[in-house]
C-alpha positions, 0 to 999 in steps of 0.5 A: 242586673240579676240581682236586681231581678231577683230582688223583685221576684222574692218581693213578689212572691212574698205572702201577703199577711193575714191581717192585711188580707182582712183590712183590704176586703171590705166586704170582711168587714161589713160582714165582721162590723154587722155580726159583732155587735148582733152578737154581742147585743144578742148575748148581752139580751140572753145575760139579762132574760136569765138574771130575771128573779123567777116569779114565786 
């Protein structure tokens, strides 16, 4: 039997990888899905202003 406890305290106090952690909050990823494509659109605008040919 006590190897059979021992078994589950390590499986307990296993981490819980980073990854895992991040697909589990749901919040994380509102917040990851609204501010990737702000930032995106927002550099993509800035790209586009600064190749505008200046006016002679």
């Amino acid at each position: 039997m006590q190897k059979n406890d021992n078994q589950e305290s390590t499986q307990e106090e296993e981490a819980v990888p980073g990854m895992q952690q991040l697909l589990d909050n749901p919040f994380m990823l509102l917040f990851l899905g609204v501010m990737f494509p702000t930032v995106f659109y927002i550099l993509w605008g800035i790209m586009e202003i600064i190749s505008i040919p200046a006016v002679k």
